[in-house]
N, C-alpha and C positions, 0 to 999 in steps of 0.2 A: 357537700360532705359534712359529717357531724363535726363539731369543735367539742375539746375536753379543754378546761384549764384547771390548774391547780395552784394555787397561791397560798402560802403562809409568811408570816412575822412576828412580831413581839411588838406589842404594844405598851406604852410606859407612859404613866402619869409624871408629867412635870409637876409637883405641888407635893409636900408633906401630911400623907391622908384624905381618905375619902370620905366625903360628905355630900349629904342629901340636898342639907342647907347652908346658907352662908353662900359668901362666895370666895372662891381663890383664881389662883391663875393657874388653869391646864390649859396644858398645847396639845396634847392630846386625850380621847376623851372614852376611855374604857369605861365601863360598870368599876371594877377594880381599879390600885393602882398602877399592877403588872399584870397582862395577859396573853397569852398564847394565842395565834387565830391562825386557821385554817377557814378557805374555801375554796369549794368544786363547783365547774359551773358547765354544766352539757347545753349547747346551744344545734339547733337543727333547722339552718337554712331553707324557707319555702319561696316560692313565688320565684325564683335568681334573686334570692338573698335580701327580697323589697319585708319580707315575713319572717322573724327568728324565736318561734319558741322557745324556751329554757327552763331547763329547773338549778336549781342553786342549793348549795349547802353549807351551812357555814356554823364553824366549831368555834370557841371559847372554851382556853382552857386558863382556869386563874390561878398566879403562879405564887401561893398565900397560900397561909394555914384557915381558909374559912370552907365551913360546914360544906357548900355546895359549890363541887369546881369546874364543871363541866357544865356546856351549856351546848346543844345540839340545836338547828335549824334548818328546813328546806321550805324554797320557795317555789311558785311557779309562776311563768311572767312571760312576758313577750315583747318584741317591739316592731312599729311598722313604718317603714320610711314612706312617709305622705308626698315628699317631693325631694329632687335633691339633694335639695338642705336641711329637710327636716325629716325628724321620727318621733312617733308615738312608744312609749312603752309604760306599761302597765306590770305589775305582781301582786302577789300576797305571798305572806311568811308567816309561817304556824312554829311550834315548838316539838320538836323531834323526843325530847328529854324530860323527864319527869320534873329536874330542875328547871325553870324557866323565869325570863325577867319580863316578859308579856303575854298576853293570848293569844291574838293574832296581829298581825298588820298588813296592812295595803297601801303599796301607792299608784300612783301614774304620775308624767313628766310625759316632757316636750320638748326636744334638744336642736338646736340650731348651728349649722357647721358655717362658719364664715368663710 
């Protein structure tokens, strides 16, 4: 069966101001100091579930007076459980929104359940 999930929060810089350089202490680690985030994430179990494509989407909304406050994303990705305890997953993430803080990206990973 397909899976939908839907998740949002509010994300908050610990620290007074953001910066490119220097360093401070953030506990957590927005582009901004406050943001909005939402994401979707459609997953479609193959093989009895050893295969799960997905695509994923995920918003930023920054909760400031600057120029560009919305930030759109969708990825597409997969992961495959190689044995038991392990699974391969792989994506990439392009920019949905004419605003954008990169062009694309890709990862992969390799997770082990003790």
């Amino acid at each position: 069966a397909v899976r939908v999930q839907l998740q949002g929060g509010l994300a908050a810089a610990l620290s007074k101001g953001h910066t490119h350089s220097g360093s401070s202490a953030i506990f957590v680690n927005p582009h901004e100091d406050r943001e909005a985030q939402v994401r979707g994430t459609l997953v479609a179990p193959m093989l009895g579930g050893r295969l799960q494509p997905m695509a994923l989407f995920n918003g930023r909304i920054v909760v400031e007076d600057v120029e560009d406050r919305m930030f759109l994303t969708g990825a597409f990705g997969a992961s495959y459980q190689i044995t038991a305890n392990a699974r391969i997953t792989g994506q990439i993430e392009v920019p949905l929104t004419e605003a954008q803080r990169f062009d694309w990206r890709a990862g992969m990973g390799i997770g082990f359940a003790l």
